[in-house]
C-alpha positions as CSV (number, residue, x, y, z in Angstrom):
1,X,99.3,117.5,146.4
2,X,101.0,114.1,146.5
3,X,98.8,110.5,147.3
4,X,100.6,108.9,150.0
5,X,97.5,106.1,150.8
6,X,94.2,105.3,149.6
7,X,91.9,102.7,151.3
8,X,88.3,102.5,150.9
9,X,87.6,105.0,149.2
10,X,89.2,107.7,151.5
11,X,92.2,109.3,149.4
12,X,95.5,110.7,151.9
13,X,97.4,113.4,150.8
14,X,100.3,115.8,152.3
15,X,101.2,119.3,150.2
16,X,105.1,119.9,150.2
17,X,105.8,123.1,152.6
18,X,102.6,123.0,153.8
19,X,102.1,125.2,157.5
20,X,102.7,124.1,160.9
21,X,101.1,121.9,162.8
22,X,102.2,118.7,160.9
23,X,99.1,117.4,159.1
24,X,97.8,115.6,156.5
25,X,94.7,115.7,154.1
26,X,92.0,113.0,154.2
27,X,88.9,113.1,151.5
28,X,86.0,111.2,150.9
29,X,83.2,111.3,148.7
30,X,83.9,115.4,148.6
31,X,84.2,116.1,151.7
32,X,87.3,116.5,152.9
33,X,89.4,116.6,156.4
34,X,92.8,118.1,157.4
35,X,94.5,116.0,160.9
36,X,97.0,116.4,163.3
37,X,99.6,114.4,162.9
38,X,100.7,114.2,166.9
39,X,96.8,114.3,168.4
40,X,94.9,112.8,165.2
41,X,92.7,115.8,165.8
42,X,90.5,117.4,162.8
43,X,92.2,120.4,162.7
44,X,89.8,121.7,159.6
45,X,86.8,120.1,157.5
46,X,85.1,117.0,157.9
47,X,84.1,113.7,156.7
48,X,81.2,111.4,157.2
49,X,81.1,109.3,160.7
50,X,82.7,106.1,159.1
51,X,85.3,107.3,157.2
52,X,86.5,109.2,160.3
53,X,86.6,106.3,162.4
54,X,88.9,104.3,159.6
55,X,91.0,107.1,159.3
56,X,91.8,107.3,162.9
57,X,92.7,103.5,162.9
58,X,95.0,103.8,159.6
59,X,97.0,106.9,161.2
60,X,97.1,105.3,164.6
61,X,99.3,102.3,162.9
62,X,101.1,104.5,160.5
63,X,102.2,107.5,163.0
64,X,105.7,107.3,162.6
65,X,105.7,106.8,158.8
66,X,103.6,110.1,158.2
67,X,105.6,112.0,160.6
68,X,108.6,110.8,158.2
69,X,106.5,111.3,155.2
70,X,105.6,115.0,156.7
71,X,109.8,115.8,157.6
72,X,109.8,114.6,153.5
73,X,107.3,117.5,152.3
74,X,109.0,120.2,154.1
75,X,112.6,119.8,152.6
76,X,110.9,118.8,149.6
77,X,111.9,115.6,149.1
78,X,109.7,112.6,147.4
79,X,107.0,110.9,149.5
80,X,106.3,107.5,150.5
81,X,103.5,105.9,150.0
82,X,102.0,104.2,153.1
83,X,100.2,100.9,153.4
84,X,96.4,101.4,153.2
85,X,93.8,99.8,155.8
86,X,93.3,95.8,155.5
């Protein structure tokens, strides 16, 4: 499963083909997350508190590039990596 970010110790991933709805892969320390892409909902898993908070703001500014990045996975075609959290 291809990195597309990392950012404080919180790794993002996307699988190629992966199912409907359009989502993307968010661990921490273990524990690991799976979030809408249109509603930023958890969809499946969780992570602690914090980490869910910073991934929120990180795929609130980069919406439109994993939307693009998640269009990518299901031709395949290579992903982009995205700009972490500052």
């Amino acid at each position: 499963m291809p990195e597309i970010s990392r950012f404080y110790g919180i790794t993002i991933r996307m699988y190629f083909e992966d199912h409907t709805p359009p989502h993307f892969h968010a661990s921490y320390q273990g524990q690991e997350a799976q979030y809408n892409l249109r509603t930023l909902e958890v969809i499946n898993g969780c992570v602690p508190r914090r980490a869910h908070v910073l991934i929120l703001e990180w795929a609130t500014l980069h919406r439109a590039e994993l939307l693009a990045n998640w269009n990518r996975a299901q031709e395949p075609s290579a992903l982009q990596p995205i700009d972490p959290l500052e």
